[in-house]
C-alpha positions as CSV (number, residue, x, y, z in Angstrom):
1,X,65.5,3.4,100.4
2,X,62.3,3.9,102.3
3,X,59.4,5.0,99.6
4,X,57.2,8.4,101.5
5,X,53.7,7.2,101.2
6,X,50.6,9.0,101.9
7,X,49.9,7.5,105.2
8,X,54.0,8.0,107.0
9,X,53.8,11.6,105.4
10,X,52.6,14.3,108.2
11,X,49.2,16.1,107.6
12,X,49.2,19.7,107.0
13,X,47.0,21.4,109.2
14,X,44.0,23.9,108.0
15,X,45.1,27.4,108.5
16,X,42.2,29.0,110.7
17,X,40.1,31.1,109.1
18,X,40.6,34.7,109.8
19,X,38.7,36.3,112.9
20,X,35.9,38.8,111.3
21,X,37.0,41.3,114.5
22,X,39.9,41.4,116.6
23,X,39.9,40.5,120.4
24,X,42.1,43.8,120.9
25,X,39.2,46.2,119.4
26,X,36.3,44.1,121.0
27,X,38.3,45.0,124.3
28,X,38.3,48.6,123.5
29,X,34.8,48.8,123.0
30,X,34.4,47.6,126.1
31,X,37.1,49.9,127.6
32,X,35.0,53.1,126.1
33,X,31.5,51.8,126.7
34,X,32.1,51.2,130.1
35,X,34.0,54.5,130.7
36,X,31.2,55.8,128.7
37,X,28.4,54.7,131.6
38,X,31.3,55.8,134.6
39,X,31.5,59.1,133.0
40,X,27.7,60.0,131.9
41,X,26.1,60.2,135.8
42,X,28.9,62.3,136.5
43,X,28.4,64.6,133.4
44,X,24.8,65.1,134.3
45,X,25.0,66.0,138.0
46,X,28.0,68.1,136.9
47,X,25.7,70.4,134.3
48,X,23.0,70.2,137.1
49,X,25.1,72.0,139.7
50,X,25.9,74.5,136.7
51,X,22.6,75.6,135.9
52,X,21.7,75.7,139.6
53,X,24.7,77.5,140.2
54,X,23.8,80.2,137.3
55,X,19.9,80.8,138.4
56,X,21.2,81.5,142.1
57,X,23.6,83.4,140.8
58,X,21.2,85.1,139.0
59,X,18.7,85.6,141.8
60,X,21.2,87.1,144.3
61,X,22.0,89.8,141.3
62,X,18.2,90.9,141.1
63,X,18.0,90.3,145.0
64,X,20.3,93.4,145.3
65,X,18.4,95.5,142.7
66,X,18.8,97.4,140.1
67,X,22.0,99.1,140.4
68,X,23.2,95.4,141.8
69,X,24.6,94.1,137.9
70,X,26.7,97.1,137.1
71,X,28.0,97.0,140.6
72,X,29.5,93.5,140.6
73,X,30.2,94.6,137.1
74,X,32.4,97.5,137.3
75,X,34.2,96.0,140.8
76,X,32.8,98.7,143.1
77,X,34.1,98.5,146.8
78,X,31.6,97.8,149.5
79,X,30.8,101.4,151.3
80,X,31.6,101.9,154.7
């Protein structure tokens, strides 16, 4: 009967050591960083329009004077 010595028996591997972060949550950083810098230009521009929006908006109220505010207000019909 053939004797198992250390040399014919088969080496055990090292387990690997465990990964401090996983590959999934790096990508998802990088999912949301980059969606991050897509989105902020857009988010900008987008509150840019706004405030321009509201101060022409505001200016076409005083353009029409006073009674102008409480017209657009109250939904008063354009005379003839």
């Amino acid at each position: 009967m053939p004797v198992a010595t250390a040399a014919s028996a088969p080496a055990q591997a090292a387990p690997y050591p465990k990964p401090l972060i996983r590959l999934r949550v790096v990508a998802l950083l990088a999912f949301l960083a980059g969606a991050a810098l897509w989105l902020k230009p857009r988010a900008v521009a987008a509150w840019q329009v706004h405030g321009m929006a509201s101060a022409l908006a505001d200016y076409g109220a005083c353009m029409v004077g006073p009674t102008g505010p409480s017209l657009l207000r109250n939904g008063a019909m354009a005379m003839p």
